[in-house]
C-alpha positions as CSV (number, residue, x, y, z in Angstrom):
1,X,-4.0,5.1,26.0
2,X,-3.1,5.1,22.1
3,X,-0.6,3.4,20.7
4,X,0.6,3.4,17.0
5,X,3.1,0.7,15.6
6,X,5.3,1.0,12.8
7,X,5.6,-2.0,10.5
8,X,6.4,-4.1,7.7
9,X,5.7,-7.1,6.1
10,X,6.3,-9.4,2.8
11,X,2.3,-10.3,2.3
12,X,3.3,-13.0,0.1
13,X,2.1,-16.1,2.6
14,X,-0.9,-13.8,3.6
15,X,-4.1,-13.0,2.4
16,X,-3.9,-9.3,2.7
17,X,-4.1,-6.8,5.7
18,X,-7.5,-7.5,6.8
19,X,-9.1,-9.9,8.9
20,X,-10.8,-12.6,7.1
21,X,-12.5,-15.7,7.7
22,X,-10.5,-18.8,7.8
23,X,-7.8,-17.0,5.7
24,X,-4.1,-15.7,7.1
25,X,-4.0,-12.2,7.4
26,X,-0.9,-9.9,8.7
27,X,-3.8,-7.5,11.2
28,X,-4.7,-11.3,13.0
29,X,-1.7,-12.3,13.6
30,X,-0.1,-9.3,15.0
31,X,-3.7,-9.2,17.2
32,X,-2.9,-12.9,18.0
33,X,0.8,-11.6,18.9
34,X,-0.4,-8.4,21.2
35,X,-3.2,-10.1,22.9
36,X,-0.9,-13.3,23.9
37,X,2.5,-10.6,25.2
38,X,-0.4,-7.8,26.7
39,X,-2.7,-10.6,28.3
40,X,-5.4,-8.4,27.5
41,X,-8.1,-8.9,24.1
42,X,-6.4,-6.4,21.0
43,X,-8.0,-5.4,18.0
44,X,-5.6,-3.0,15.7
45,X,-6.5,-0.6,12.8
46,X,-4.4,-0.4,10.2
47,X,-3.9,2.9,7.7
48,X,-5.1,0.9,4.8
49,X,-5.8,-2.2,3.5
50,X,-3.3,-4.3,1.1
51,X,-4.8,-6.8,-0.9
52,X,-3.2,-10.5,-0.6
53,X,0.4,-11.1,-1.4
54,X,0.6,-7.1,-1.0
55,X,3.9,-6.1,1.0
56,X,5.0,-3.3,3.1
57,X,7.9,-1.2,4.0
58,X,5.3,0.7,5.6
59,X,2.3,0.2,7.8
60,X,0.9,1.9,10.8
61,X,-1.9,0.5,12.8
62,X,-3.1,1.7,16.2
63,X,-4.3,-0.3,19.3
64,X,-5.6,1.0,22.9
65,X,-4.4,-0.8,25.8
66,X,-5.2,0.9,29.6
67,X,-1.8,0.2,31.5
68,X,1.5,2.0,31.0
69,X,3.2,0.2,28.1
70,X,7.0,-0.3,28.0
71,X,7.1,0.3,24.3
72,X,10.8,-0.8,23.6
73,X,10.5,-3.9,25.7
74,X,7.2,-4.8,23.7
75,X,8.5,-4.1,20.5
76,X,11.6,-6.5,21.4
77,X,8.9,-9.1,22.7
78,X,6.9,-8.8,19.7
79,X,9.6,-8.9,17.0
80,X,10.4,-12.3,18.9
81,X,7.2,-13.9,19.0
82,X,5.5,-12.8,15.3
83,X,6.7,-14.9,12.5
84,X,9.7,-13.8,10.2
85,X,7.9,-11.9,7.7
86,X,6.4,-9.1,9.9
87,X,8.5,-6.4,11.7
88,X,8.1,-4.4,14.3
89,X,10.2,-1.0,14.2
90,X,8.9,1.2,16.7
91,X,5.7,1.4,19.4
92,X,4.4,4.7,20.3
93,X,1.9,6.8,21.9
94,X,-0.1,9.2,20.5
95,X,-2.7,11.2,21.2
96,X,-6.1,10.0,22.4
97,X,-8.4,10.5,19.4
98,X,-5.3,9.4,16.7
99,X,-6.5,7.5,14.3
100,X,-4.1,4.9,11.8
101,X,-6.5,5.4,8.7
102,X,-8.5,8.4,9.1
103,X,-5.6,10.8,10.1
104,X,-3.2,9.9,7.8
105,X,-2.4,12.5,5.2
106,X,-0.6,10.6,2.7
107,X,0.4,7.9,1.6
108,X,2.6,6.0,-0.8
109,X,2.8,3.4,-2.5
110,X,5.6,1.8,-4.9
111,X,5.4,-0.9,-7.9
112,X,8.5,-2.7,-9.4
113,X,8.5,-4.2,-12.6
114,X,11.7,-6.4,-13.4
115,X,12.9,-6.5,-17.0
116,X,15.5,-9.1,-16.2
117,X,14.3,-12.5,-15.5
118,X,15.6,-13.2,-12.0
119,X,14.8,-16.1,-10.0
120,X,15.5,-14.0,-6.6
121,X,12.8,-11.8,-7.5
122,X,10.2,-13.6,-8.5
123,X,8.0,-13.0,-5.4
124,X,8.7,-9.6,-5.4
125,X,9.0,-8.1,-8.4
126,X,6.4,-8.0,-11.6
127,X,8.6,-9.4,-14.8
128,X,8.3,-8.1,-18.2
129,X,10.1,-9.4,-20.8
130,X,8.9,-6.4,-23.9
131,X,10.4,-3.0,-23.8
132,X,8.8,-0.6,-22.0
133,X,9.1,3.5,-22.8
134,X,9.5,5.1,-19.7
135,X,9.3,8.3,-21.2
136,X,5.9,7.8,-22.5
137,X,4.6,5.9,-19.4
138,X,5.9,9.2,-17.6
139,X,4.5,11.2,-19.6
140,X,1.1,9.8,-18.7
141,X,1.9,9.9,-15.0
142,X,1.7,13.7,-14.9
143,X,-1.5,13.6,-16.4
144,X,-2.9,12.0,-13.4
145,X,-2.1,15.2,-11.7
146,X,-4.8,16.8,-13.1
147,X,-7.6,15.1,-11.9
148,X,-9.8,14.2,-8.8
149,X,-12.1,11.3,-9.6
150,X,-10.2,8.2,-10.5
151,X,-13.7,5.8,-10.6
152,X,-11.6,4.1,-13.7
153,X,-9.6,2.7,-12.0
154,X,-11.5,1.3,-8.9
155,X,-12.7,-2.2,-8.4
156,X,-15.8,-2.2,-9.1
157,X,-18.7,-2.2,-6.4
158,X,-17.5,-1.2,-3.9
159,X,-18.4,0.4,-1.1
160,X,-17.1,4.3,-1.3
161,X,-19.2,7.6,-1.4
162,X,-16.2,9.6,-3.4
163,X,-13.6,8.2,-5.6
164,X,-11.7,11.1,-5.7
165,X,-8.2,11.3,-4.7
166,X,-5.8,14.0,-4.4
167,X,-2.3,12.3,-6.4
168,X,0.5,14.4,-4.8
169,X,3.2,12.8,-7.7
170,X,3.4,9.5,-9.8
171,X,6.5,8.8,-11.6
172,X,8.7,6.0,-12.9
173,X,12.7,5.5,-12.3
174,X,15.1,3.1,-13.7
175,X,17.1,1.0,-11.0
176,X,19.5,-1.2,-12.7
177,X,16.8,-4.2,-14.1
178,X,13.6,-2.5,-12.5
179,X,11.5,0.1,-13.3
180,X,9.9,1.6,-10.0
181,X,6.8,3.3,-10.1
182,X,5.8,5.7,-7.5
183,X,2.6,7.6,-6.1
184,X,1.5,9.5,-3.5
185,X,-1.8,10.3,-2.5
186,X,-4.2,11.5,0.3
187,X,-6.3,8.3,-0.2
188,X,-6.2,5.1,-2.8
189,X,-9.4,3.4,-4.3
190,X,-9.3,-0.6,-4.0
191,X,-7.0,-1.9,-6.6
192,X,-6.2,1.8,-8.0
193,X,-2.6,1.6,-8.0
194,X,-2.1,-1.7,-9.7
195,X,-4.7,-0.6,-12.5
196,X,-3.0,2.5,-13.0
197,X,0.2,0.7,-13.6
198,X,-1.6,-2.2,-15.8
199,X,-2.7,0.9,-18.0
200,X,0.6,2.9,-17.9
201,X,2.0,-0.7,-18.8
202,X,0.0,-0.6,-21.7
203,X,1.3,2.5,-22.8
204,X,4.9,1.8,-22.9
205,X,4.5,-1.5,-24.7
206,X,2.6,0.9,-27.8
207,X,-0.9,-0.6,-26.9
208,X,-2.2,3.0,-26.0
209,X,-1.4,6.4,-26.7
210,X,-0.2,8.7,-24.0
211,X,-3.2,10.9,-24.8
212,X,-5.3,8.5,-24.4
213,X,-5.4,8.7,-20.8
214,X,-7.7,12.0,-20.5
215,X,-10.4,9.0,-22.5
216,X,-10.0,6.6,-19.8
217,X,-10.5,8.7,-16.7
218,X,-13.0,10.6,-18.1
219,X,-14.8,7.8,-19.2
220,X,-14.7,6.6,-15.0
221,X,-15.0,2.4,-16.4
222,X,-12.7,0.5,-15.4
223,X,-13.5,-1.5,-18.7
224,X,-12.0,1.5,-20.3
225,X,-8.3,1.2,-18.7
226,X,-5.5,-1.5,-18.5
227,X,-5.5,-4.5,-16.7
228,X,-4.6,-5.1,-12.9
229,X,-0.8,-5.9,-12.4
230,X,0.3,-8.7,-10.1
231,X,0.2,-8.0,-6.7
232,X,3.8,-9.2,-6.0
233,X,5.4,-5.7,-7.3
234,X,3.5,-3.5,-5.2
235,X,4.4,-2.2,-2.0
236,X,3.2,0.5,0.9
237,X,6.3,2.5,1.9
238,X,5.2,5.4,3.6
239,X,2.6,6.5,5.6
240,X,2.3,10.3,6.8
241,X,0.6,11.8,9.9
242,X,0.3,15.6,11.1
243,X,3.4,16.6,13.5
244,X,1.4,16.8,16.2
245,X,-0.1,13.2,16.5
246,X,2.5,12.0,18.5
247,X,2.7,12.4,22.3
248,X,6.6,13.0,23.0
């Protein structure tokens, strides 16, 4: 049988999602957690993969496990035994063939700059000290709506046979000291959401034009757009599945 668990996590003491040699991730430690409590070898797949000190409001990940789970006692169990900076909020099952990455639909992601300096945010927020227009940085967010292949703003070599994306919305609010930026998507490249926000950045502070952003995705080099923000700011926050994924 197919479980998927809902999570979240502050990735600031690990080295991303994935499992890495002789690093700390968040996938081997919740393995570590479900194959102690299940008595059984678990491997989990996540719906994406967050880069290190990457957090999440967020995550789903699916395991298999043959017996009849009791998935409110094992989410208490778990919650109990993983370390304070992962969280379990629910356990379910789903059907057979469901899978955490490949079935998900869309996903979101958030960024927070702070344009305060505050010491309780320092781990969680990206700080800016210069102005930023918001109007011109959304501005440029729409125009990401009209395009597909976002190769500008994917690390480079890797390992992908389309870098086209689907960008549902992107936008920026003002929350009292932050500025949140948001975007949705089918799927991300590696490192595409904090480059878009490095080059948006750009364009409030007056670097860029607003215009200028037809250039750089056009150009598909990341030379061409702005620099990768911090990974502190950004956050998964929601992950969306077809209705009928779930087995009630």
């Amino acid at each position: 049988m197919r479980y998927f668990i809902q999570l979240s996590y502050n990735g600031a003491a690990y080295h991303g999602w994935q499992i890495q040699p002789n690093a700390n991730t968040v996938q081997a430690t919740i393995e570590n957690a479900l194959s102690t409590l299940l008595n059984s070898k678990i491997s989990i797949v996540g719906a994406g993969r967050t880069d290190a000190g990457v957090h999440a409001s967020e995550m789903i990940a699916h395991f298999n496990f043959d017996a009849k789970i009791d998935t409110t006692d094992l989410r208490y169990k778990l919650n109990s035994f993983l370390p304070k900076d992962i969280a379990i909020a629910s356990i379910y099952k789903v059907n057979p063939d469901a899978h955490a990455r490949f079935n998900a639909i869309q996903r979101t992601y958030n960024y927070r700059v702070s344009t305060l300096k505050n010491v309780f945010e320092y781990d969680y927020a990206y700080y800016m000290h210069l102005p930023l227009n918001i109007e011109k940085m959304n501005a440029a967010s729409e125009i990401l709506l009209t395009y597909r292949d976002f190769q500008c703003f994917s690390k480079v070599n890797t390992d992908v046979k389309t870098y086209n994306c689907a960008i549902k919305k992107a936008f920026w609010v003002k929350e009292k000291d932050q500025l949140i930026f948001t975007i949705s998507a089918d799927r991300f490249l590696r490192n595409m959401v904090r480059a878009i926000v490095g080059t948006l950045i750009n364009i409030g502070l007056g670097k860029i034009e607003v215009e200028e952003m037809h250039i750089i995705i056009a150009s598909k080099k990341r030379s061409e757009a702005g620099y990768s923000v911090p990974a502190q700011g950004l956050y998964l926050t929601e992950v969306k599945y077809p209705e009928d994924i779930r087995i009630h």
